[in-house]
C-alpha positions in Angstrom: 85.6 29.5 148.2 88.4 26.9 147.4 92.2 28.5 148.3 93.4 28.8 145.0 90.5 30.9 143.8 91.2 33.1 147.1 94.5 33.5 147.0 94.3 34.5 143.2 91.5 37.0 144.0 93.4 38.8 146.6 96.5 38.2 144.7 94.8 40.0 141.6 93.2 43.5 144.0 96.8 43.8 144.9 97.9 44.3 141.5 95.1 46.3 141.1 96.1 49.0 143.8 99.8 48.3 142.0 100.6 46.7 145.4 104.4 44.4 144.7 103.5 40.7 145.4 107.1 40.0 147.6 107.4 36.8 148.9 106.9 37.8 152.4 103.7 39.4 151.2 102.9 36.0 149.0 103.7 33.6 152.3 101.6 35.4 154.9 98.2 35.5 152.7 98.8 31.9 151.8 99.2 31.2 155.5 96.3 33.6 156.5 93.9 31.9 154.0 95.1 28.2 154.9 94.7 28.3 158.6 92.1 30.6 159.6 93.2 31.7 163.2 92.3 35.2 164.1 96.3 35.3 165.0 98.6 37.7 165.9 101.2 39.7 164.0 103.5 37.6 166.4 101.6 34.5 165.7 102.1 34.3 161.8 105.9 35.0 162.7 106.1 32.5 164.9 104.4 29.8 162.5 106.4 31.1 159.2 110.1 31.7 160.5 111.8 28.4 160.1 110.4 27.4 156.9 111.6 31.6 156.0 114.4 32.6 157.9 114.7 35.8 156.2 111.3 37.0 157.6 111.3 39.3 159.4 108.5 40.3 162.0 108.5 44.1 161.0 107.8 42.4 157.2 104.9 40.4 159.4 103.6 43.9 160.6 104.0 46.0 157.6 102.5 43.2 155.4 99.3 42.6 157.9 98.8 46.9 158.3 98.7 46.4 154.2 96.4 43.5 153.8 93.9 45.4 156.3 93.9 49.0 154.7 93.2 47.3 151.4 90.3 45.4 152.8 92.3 41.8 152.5 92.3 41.1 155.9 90.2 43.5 159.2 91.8 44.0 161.9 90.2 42.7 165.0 91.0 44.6 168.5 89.6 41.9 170.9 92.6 42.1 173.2 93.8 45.5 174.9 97.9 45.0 173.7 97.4 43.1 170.7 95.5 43.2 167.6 94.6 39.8 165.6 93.8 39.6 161.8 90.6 37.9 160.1 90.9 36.9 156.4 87.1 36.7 156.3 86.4 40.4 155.5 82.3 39.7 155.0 80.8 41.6 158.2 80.8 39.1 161.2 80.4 39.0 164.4 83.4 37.1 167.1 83.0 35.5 170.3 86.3 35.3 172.1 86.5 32.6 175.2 88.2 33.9 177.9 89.3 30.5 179.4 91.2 29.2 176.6 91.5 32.5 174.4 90.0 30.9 170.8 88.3 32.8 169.2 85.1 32.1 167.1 83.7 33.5 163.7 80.0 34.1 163.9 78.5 33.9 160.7 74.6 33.9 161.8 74.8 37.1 163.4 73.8 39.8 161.3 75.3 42.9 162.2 73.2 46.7 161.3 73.7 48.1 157.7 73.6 51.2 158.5 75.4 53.4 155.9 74.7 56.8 157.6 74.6 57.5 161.6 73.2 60.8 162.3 75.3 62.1 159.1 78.3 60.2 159.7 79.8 57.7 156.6 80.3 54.7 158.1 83.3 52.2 156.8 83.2 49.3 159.5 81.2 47.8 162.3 82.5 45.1 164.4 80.8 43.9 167.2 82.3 41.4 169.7 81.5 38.7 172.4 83.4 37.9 175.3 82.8 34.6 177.7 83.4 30.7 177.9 82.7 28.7 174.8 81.5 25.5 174.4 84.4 23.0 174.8 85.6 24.8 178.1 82.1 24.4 179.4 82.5 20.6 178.9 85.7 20.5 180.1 84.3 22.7 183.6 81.4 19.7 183.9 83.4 17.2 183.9 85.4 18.0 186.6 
């Protein structure tokens, strides 16, 4: 799906909830659907604050809490201390390399539709992957 299409999508089910499109709000879903990271609360700070001075990283927080109890972004919990943010909400599988910390979307990996577990409703499933990825490999054989 092209950016603009997304943006105005997401833009449009925030209006629906009657959800205030701010400019912090507006900045960090442009940012999290142009560069499609996995990053930090932190990490979109970091990349927005010069070009907005006025943001603020609670604003960051807040916004990202928002965008994931809506359903625009999920809330990944690969690291223990921090949690990372996925604008691809379609059920998915990550692999996170734990040599140079990327993480990787992955899309082939279909993950159980299960709707009901012994009576239970339920709302996500996420399902990680922890280990060295590709390019690190390299890297390690060419030493």
């Amino acid at each position: 799906m092209e950016f603009k299409k997304e943006l105005e999508d997401k833009i449009n089910l925030l209006r629906r909830k009657r959800i205030v499109i701010t400019t912090p709000r507006l900045i960090i879903l442009e940012y999290l659907l142009q560069n499609k990271v996995h990053p930090t609360a932190e990490e979109v700070y970091q990349k927005l604050r010069q070009r907005f001075p006025s943001l603020s990283l609670a604003s960051v927080y807040n916004t990202l809490k928002l965008f994931s109890r809506l359903g625009i972004t999920t809330e990944l919990l690969l690291d223990k201390e921090k949690a990372r943010y996925d604008i691809n909400t379609i059920p998915h599988a990550h692999f996170k390399c734990l040599n140079c910390g990327k993480i990787y979307d992955l899309l082939d990996i279909k993950l159980p539709q299960v709707k009901k577990v012994i009576g239970h409703k339920v709302l996500s499933t996420q399902l990680y992957f922890y280990g060295v990825c590709q390019e690190c490999l390299k890297k390690r054989s060419n030493k």
